[in-house]
C-alpha positions in Angstrom: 69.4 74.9 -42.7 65.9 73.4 -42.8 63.4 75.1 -44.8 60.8 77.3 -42.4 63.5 78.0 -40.8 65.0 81.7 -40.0 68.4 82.0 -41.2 70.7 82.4 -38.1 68.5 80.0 -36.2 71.2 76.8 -36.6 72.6 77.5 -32.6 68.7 76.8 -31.0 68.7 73.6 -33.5 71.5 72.3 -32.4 71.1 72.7 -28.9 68.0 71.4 -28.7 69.4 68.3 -30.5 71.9 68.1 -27.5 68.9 68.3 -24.8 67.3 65.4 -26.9 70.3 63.3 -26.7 71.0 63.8 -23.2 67.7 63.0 -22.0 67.6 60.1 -23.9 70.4 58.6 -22.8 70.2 56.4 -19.7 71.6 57.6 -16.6 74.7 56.5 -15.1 74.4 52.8 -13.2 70.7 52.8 -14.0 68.6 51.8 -17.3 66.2 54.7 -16.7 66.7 57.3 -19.0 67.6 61.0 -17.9 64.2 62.2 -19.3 62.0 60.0 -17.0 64.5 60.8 -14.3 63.7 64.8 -15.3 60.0 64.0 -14.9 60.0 62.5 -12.3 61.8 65.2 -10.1 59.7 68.0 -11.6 56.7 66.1 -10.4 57.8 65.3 -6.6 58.5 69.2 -6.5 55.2 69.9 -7.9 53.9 67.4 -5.5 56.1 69.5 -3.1 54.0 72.9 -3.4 56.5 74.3 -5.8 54.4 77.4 -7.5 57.0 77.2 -10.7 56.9 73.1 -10.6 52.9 73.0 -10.6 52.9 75.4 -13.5 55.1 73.7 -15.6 53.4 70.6 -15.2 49.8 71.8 -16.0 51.4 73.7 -18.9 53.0 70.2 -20.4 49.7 68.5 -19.7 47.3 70.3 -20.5 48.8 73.5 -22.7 49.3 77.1 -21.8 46.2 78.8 -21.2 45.1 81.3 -23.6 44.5 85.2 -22.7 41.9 87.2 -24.1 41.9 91.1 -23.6 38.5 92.9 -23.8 38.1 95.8 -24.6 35.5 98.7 -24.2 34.9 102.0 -25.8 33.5 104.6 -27.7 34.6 105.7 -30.7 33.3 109.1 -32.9 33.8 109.3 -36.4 35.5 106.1 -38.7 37.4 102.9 -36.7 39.6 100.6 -38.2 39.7 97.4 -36.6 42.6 94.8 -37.5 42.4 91.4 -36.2 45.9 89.1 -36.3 45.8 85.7 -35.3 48.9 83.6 -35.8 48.2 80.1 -35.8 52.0 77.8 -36.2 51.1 74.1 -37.0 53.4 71.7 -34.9 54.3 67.9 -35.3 56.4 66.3 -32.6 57.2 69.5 -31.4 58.8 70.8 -34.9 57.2 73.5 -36.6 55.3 73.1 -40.1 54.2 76.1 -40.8 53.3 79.9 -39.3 49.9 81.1 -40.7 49.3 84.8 -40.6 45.3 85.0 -40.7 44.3 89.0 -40.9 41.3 90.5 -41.4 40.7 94.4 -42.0 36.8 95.3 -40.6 35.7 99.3 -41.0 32.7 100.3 -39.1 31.8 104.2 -39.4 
């Protein structure tokens, strides 16, 4: 097991590993390989006015986009306020780290 890693997480790893593989591998009578032949179909769907497709393609280009919540409200006597923002640092799609940034604020 990597290090990072949860322990029990080996299954994911190694199916991914099989994904990778597979797509890599060229397709049967042709030299394309299965992952351009993946693209490719995901994109004529999108193309197609498939809802799912179009999201999934403007999620691999250009991210997922980020929620925000606001809030409003009035508050008598002490608040807490606890912000979390978890921030995991990726190369190639592996993860390097998870960083846990909290802050405590008290307002009275």
């Amino acid at each position: 097991m990597s290090a990072g890693r949860p322990k029990g997480s080996t299954a994911p790893k190694i199916m991914k590993d099989a994904l990778i593989l597979a797509l890599n591998r060229a397709a049967e009578g042709d030299d394309q390989k299965q992952i351009n032949r993946v693209a490719a179909m995901l994109v004529e769907k999108a193309a197609g006015g498939d809802v799912q497709a179009i999201k999934e393609v403007f999620d691999r280009v250009d991210g997922k986009a980020h929620q925000s919540i606001d809030l409003d409200a009035t508050v008598s006597g002490q608040l807490k306020v606890t912000t979390i923002q978890l921030v995991a640092l990726k190369v190639d799609d592996e993860p390097l780290a998870l960083i846990d940034q909290s802050s405590d604020d008290s307002t009275s």
